[in-house]
C-alpha positions in Angstrom: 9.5 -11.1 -2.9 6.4 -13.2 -3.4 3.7 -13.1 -0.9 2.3 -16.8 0.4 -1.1 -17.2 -0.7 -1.9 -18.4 3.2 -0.3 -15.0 4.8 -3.0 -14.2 7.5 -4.7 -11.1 7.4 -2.8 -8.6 9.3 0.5 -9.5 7.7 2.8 -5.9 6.6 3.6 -6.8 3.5 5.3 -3.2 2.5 6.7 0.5 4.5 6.6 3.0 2.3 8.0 6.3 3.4 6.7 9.8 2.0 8.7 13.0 1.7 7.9 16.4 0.9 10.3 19.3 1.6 8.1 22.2 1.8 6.9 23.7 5.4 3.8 23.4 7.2 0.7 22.1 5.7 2.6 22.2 2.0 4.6 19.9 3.9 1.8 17.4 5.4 1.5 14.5 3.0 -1.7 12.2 2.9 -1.7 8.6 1.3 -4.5 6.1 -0.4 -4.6 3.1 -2.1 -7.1 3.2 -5.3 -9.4 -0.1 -5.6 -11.2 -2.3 -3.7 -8.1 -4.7 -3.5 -7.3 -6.8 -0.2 -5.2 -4.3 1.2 -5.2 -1.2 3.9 -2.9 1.4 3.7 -2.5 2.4 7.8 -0.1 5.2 9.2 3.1 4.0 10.8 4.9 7.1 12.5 4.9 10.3 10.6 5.7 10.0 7.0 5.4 6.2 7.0 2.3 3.9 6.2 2.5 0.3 6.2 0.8 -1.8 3.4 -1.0 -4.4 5.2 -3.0 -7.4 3.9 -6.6 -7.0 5.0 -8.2 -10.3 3.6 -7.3 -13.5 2.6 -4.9 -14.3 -0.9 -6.3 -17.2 -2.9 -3.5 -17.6 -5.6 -5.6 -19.3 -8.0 -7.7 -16.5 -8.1 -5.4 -13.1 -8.6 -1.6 -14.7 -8.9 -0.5 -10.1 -8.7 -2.2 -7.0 -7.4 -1.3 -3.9 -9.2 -1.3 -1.8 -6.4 -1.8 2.5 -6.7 -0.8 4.8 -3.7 -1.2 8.3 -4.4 0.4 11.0 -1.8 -1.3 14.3 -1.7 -0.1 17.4 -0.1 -2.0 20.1 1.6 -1.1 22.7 -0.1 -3.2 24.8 -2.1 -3.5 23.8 -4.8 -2.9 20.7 -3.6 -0.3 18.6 -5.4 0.0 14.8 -5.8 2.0 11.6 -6.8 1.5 8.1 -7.7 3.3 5.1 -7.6 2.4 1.5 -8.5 3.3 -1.5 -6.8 3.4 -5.0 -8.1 2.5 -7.7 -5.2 2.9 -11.2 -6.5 1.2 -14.2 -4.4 3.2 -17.8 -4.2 1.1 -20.7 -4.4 1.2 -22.7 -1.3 0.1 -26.6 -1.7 -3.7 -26.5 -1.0 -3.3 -30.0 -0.8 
C-alpha cells in the first residue's frame, strides 16, 4: 500500500522479520538500510526491525523509494542477504 506523502515522521511503515537457523553467533543476524533515504531501520524484539519513516515525504519530489536491507550474520566468514523494497508515496491535496 501507498504511503501518504503527509505521514509524520515516526510513522512504521514496514516489520520485517529475519531468520537464520544456525547456532550462536552464526545465528545472530544484523540489519541496514543502504542510502541516505528518509528512513531508519530500528530493532523491534529479536529478529524483528521496524522500517520507520524518519523525515518528511514530499510526493512531488520522490513519488517511490527503492529501499535495500541487507542481513549479515556473525559468522565467520560472515554471510549476508539483500532484499529490496518498493515504498510508493500517495499524493495528498497540498491544496
Amino acid at each position: 500500500n501507498p504511503i501518504p506523502e503527509d505521514s509524520v515522521p515516526s510513522t512504521v511503515v514496514a516489520v520485517i522479520n529475519v531468520r537464520d537457523r544456525d547456532s550462536g553467533e552464526n545465528g545472530e543476524v544484523n540489519c541496514k538500510m543502504d542510502g541516505n533515504l528518509p528512513f531508519r531501520l530500528e530493532t523491534s524484539s529479536e529478529n524483528t526491525y521496524k522500517l520507520i519513516i524518519a523525515s518528511a515525504l514530499d510526493r512531488e519530489n520522490v513519488s517511490a523509494y527503492n529501499i535495500t536491507i541487507t542481513a549479515t550474520d556473525r559468522g565467520k566468514p560472515a554471510l549476508s542477504s539483500r532484499t529490496e523494497l518498493v515504498l510508493e508515496v500517495s499524493d495528498v491535496n497540498d491544496n
